[in-house]
C-alpha positions in Angstrom: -116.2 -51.8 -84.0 -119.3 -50.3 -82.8 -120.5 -46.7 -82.4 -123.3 -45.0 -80.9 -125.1 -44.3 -83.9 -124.8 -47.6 -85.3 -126.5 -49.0 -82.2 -128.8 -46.4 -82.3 -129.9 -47.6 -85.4 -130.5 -50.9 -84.1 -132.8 -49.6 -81.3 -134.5 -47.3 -83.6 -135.0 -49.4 -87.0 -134.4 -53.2 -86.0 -136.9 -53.7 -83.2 -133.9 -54.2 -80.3 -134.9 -52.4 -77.1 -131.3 -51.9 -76.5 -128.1 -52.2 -78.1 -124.9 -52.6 -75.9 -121.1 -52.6 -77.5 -117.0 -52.5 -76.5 -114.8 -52.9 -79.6 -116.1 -55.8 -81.5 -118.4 -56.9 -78.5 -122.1 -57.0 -78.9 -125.4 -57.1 -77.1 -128.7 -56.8 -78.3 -132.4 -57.9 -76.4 -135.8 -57.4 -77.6 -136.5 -58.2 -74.0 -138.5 -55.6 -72.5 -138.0 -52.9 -69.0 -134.3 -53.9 -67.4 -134.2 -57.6 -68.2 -131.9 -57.1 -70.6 -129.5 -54.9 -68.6 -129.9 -57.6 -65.8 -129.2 -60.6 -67.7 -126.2 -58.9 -68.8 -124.6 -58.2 -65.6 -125.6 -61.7 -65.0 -124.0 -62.9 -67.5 -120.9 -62.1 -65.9 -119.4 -60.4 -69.8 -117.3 -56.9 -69.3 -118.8 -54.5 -71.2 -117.0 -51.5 -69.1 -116.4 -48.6 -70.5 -118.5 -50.0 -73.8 -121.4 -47.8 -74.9 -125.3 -48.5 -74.8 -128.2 -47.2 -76.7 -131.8 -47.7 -75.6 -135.6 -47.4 -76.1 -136.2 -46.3 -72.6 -134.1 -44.9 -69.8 -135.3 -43.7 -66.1 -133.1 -43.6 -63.4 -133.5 -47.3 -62.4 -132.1 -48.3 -66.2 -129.4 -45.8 -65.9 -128.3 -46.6 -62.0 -127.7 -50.1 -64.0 -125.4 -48.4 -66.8 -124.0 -46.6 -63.9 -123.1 -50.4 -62.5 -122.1 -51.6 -65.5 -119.5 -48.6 -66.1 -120.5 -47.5 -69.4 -118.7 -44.6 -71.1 -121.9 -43.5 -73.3 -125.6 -43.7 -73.5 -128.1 -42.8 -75.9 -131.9 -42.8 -75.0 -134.7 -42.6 -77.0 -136.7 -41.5 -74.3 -135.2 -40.4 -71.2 -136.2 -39.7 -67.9 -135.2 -36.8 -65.8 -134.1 -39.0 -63.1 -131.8 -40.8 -65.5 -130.3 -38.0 -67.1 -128.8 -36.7 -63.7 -127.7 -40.5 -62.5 -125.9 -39.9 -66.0 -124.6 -37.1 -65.7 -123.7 -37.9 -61.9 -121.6 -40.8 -62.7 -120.0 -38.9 -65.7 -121.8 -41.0 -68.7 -121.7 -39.5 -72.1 -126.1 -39.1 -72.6 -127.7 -38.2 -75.5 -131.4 -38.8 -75.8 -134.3 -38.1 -78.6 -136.8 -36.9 -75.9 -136.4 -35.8 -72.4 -139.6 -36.5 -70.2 -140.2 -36.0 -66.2 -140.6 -39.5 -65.3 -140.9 -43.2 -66.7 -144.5 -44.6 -66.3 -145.5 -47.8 -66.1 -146.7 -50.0 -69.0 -150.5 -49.8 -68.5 -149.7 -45.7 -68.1 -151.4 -45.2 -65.1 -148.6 -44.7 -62.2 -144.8 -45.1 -61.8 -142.7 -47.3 -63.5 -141.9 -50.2 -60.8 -138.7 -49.9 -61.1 -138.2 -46.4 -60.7 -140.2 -47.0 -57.8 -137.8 -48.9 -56.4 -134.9 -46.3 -56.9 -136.5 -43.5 -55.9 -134.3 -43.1 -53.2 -131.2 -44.7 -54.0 -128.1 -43.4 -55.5 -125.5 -45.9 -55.3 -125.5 -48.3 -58.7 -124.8 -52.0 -56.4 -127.1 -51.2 -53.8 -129.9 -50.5 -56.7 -128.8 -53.7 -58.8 -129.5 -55.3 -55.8 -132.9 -53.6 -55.2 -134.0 -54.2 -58.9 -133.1 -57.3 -58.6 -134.8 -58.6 -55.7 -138.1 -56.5 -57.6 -137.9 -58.4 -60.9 -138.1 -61.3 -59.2 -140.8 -60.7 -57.4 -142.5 -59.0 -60.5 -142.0 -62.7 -62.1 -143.5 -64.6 -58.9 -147.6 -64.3 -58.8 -148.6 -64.3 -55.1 -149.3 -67.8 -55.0 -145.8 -68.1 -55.5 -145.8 -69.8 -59.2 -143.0 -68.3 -61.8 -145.0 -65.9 -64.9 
């Protein structure tokens, strides 16, 4: 069995960008942004209800957890946005830093993906939105795969 502090640690000392966990269940990804979130819901494994600790969550990471069902999170850093998608869908959130918005890597505008929530509230129709984004993200415009 898993808590949150033991996949806290995992996030916080073992290099995993996330740490996901029901019972005796187990994810972890050094993957970076939402991949790993989105390869788990890919994956098609039930992690509902489970509990999730991560490097970085803004309200496109937590619409996911939202989608997902998870009963806690934990968040290194957390954006605003996330915290009342959290809160909204009544997910247990803790977090080591609370910060306005999520910015994107090279720090000079919004994260892409909390670009593409912005406006959205309900946690399929932003799967579906991230989605579609990633993959576009991971297409150059010549249409050949990153």
């Amino acid at each position: 069995m898993y808590d949150l502090q033991s996949l806290r640690e995992m996030v916080e000392k073992e290099g995993f960008t996330c740490a996901i966990a029901k019972g005796k269940k187990l994810f972890t990804s050094t993957s970076r942004g939402v991949r790993p979130l989105l390869d788990l819901i890919e994956s098609g494994e039930d992690f509902r209800g489970g509990i999730a600790a991560d490097k970085i969550v803004g309200k496109a990471a937590a619409l996911l957890y939202a989608h997902m069902g998870k009963g806690e999170v934990y968040a290194c850093v957390l954006g605003e946005g996330g915290l009342a998608v959290l809160r909204g869908h009544n997910i247990s959130v803790q977090f080591g830093m609370l910060t306005e918005r999520i910015i994107n890597r090279a720090g000079t505008d919004i994260c892409p993906m909390e670009r593409v929530c912005e406006t959205l509230t309900d946690p399929v129709e932003a799967y579906i939105a991230i989605r579609k984004r990633a993959d576009e993200l991971a297409t150059d415009r010549h249409g050949n795969h990153k």
